[in-house]
N, C-alpha and C positions, 0 to 999 in steps of 0.2 A: 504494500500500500504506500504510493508517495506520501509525502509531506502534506499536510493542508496547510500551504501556505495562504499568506493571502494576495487578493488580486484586489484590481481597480475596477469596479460595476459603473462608475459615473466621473466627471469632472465639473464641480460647481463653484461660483460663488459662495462665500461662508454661511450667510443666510440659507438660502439652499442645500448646502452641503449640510448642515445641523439640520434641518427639516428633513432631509433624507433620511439619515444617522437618527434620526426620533422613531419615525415611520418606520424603518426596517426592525429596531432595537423595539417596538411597542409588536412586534411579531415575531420575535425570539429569534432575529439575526441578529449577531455581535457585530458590530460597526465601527471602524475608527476613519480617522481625520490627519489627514497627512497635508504639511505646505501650507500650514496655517500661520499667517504674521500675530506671532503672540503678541507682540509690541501694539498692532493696528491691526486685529481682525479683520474689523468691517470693512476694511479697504482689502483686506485680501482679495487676490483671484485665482483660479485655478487650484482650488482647494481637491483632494481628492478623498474619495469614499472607497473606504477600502473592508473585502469584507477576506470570511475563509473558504478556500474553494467550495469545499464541500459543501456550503450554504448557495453555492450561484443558483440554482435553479429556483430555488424559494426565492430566492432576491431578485428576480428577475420576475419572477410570478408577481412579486407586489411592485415591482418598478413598474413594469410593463399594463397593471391595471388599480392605478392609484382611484379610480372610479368606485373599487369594491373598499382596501384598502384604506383610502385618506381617510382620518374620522371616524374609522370603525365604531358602529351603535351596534353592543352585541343586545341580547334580551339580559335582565336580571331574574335569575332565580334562586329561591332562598339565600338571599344577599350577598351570590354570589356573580360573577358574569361569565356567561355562559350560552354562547350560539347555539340557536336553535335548528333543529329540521324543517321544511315547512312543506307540506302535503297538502296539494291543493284536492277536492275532492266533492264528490256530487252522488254520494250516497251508491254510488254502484257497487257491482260485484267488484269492479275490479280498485276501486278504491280501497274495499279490505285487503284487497293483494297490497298493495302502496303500503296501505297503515303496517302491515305486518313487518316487511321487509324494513321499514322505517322507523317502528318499536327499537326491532334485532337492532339496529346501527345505532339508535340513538343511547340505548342498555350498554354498548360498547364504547361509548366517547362520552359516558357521566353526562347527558343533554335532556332535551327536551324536544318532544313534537309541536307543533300548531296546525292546526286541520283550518284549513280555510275554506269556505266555500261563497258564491260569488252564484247570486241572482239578477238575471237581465228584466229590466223593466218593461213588459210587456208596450209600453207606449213609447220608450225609448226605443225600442225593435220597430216601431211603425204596423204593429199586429192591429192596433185599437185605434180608433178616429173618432173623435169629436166634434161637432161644429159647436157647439156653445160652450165657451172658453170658462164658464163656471163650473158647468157640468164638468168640465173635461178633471178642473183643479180638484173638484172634489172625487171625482172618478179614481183618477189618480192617484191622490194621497191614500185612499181605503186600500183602493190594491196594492201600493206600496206595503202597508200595512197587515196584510192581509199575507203577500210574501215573505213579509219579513221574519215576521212570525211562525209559519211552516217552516222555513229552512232553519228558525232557531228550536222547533221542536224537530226537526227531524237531526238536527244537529246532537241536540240533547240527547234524545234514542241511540244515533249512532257509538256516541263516548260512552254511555250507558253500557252497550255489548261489548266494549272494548274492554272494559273494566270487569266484568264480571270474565270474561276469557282471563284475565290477568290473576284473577283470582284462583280459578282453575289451572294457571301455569303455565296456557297455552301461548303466551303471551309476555314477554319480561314486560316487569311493574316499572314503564316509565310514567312521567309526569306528560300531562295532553293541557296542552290551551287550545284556545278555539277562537276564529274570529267570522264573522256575516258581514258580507260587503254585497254593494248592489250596483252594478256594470256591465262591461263585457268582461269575461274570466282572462283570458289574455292578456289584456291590461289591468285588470285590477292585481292576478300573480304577480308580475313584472314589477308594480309600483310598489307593491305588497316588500317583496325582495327588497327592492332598492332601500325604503324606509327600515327594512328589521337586519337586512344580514344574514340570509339563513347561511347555515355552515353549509346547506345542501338545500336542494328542492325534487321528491318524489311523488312521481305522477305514473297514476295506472293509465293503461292503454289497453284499447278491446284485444282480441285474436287476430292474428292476419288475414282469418276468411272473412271479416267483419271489418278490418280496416282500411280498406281499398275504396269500399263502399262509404264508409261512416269518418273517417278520420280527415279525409285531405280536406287542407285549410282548418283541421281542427285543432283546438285547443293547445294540444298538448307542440304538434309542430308549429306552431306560433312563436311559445315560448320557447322552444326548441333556438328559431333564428331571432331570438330578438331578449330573451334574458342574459347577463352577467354575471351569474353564479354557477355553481355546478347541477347537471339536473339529471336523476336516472328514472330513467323510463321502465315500468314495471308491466309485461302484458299480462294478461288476467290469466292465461292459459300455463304459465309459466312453474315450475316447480321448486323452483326458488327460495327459502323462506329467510335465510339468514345467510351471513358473510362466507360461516364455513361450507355453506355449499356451494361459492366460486372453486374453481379449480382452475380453470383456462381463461385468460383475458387474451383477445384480439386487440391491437392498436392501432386505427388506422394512421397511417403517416405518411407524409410530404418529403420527410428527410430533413428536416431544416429545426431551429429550436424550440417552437413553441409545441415539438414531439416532447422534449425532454421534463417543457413545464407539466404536458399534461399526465406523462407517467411519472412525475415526481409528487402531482397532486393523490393520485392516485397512492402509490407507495405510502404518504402521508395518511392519508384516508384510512389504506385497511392496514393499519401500521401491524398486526400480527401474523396477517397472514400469508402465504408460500402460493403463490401461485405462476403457473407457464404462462408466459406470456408471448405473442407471437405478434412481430411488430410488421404489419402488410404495407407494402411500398404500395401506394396508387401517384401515381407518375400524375403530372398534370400536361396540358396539353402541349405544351411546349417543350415537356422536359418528358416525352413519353416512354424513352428508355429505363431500360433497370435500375440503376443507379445500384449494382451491386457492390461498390468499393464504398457507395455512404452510406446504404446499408446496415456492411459488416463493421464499417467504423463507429456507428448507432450502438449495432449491438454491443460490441467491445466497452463503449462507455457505458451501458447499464446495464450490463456485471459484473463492472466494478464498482457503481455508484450504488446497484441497489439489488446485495446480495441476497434478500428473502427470497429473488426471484428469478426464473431460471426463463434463455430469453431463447426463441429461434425467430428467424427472418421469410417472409413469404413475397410472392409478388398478386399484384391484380393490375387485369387489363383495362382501360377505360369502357371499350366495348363491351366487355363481360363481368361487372364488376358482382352480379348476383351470381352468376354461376361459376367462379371463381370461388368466391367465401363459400358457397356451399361445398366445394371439392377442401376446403381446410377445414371446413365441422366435419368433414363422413372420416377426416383421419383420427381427428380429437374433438368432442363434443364443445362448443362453445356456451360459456356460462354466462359470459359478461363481454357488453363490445364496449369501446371506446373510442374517442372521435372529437379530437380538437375542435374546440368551436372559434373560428379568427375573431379576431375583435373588429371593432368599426361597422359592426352589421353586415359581414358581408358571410357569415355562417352559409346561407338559405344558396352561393353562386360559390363557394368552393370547390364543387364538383358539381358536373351540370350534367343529370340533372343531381342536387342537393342526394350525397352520398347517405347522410343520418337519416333525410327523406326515405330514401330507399329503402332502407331497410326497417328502418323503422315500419314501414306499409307491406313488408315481406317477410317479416322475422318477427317469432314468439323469444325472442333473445333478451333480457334487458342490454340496457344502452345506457353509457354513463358521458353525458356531455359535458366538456371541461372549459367554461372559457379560457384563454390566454393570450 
């Protein structure tokens, strides 16, 4: 194992370079400060921020998306702080698939869930028309009311069977909040996120013979291209119920760094457990060769960086990208896919069409999106 020496991640002004140095050090990278005029700080330039290798890929996770990052507002509970999960959810079958899988992770990282669920206003949808603008306010307001209501007693029911499973065992005894918001579910998750911070966001998804029909332009791919946080997709069909039954993670990857942030999150994430992991090159249009020398130089850096986990390399054709990944599950069953999500929005035109798309509409697989 070399040295963890340290490197240079930035070059700032002092102001900025201490703003850095806060920001990284309030997320448990060690940081220091090099070329600083003790005499005249503030007149310093080119101060540099230096961290230990070992730590590049977190540092670079929270450089790279100060969005999530600056200002972290985690939740409090019992007076401690401590990021939550957040399950958005609409009373389905496959929503207890989400809750469960969501319990499991959240019993393993000391956290808490929040179930959110998000009613669209019948008159906001343009379902309901009014011509007399009294009628309509009063109309309105009753069925707002009227809504609000149902989804905070079906709400109630729900956490109700939750708690009694937990009772019975079937279920680790985490702590549930709960919130009723009234929107579109897409943007109210999303803004939901941005205000709490969830350490993750889990969302059930139908079966693939149901999602072709029922899902495109739904919900869940929405947030898919358009949240900031990490998000795993649970389909209802799935066998899944907790961490220890990953075995095999897919990565897909470009070759380039924001692969390293998303399996570094990942690594983070199930910090105890051993899993193969098989990082699939998909070439992009311009670069549609193998790229077998970057690769195996991929591989080579993550296993050394992240020994629980044992790596091989695959390829996929732009052409054939569904019947490709199906010839690497009939060798090894795949438990969990993974799939950088770029920053700046532009997720939903990374592969075209939209690779997490894909699959997402063809696979009973969970899927764990990482922004970076």
């Amino acid at each position: 194992m070399p040295d963890d020496r340290l490197i240079t991640v930035a070059i700032h002004t002092y102001d900025h370079a201490v703003a850095l140095k806060n920001l990284l050090e309030s997320e448990g990278v060690n940081a220091v400060l090099q070329n600083v005029n003790l005499s005249h700080p503030a007149v310093s330039s080119g101060v540099r921020v230096r961290i230990h290798e070992s730590d590049l890929p977190l540092a670079l996770r929270i450089i790279e998306n100060t969005d999530i990052f600056d200002s972290l507002k985690s939740t409090e509970v019992d007076g401690a702080l401590n990021p939550m999960i957040l399950v958005p959810i609409d009373f389905s079958d496959y929503s207890v698939k989400a809750c469960d899988i969501a319990l499991h992770l959240a019993s393993r990282h000391k956290t808490h869930i929040t179930l959110l669920n998000t009613y669209l206003d019948p008159y906001l949808s343009g379902n309901i028309q009014l011509s007399d603008s009294l009628s309509y306010d009063i109309a309105e307001s009753e069925m707002r009311r009227t809504l609000d209501a149902e989804a905070r007693r079906l709400m109630d029911e729900f956490i109700r069977k939750l708690r009694n499973r937990m009772k019975l065992n079937e279920i680790p005894p985490v702590k549930i909040t709960s919130e009723i918001t009234e929107g579109v579910p897409e943007e109210a998750i999303t803004e939901y996120a941005k205000e709490n911070k969830p350490q993750l966001i889990v969302m059930g998804t139908r079966g693939k013979g149901k999602k072709e029909k029922e899902l495109i332009g739904s919900v869940t791919a929405e947030v898919l291209d358009s949240c900031r946080f990490p998000v795993l997709t649970v389909p209802e069909s799935v066998n899944l119920s907790k961490a220890d039954d990953i075995k095999h993670v897919v990565l897909f990857s470009n070759l380039d760094q924001e692969d390293i942030l998303a399996l570094d999150a990942i690594y983070r994430f199930f910090s105890d457990e051993h899993f193969n992991v098989t990082i699939v090159n998909v070439p992009d249009k311009k670069h549609s060769k193998s790229g077998r020398q970057a690769a195996d130089a991929l591989k080579g850096y993550c296993e050394l960086h992240y020994p629980r986990f044992t790596f091989t390399v695959a390829d996929l054709s732009l052409s054939s990208i569904v019947e490709d990944f199906n010839a690497i599950q009939q060798r090894q069953p795949v438990d969990l896919i993974a799939v950088p999500n770029k920053k700046k929005n532009i997720f939903a035109r990374l592969f075209n069409p939209s690779l997490a798309h894909r699959l997402l509409f063809h696979s009973d697989i969970p899927m764990m999106v990482i922004p970076v």
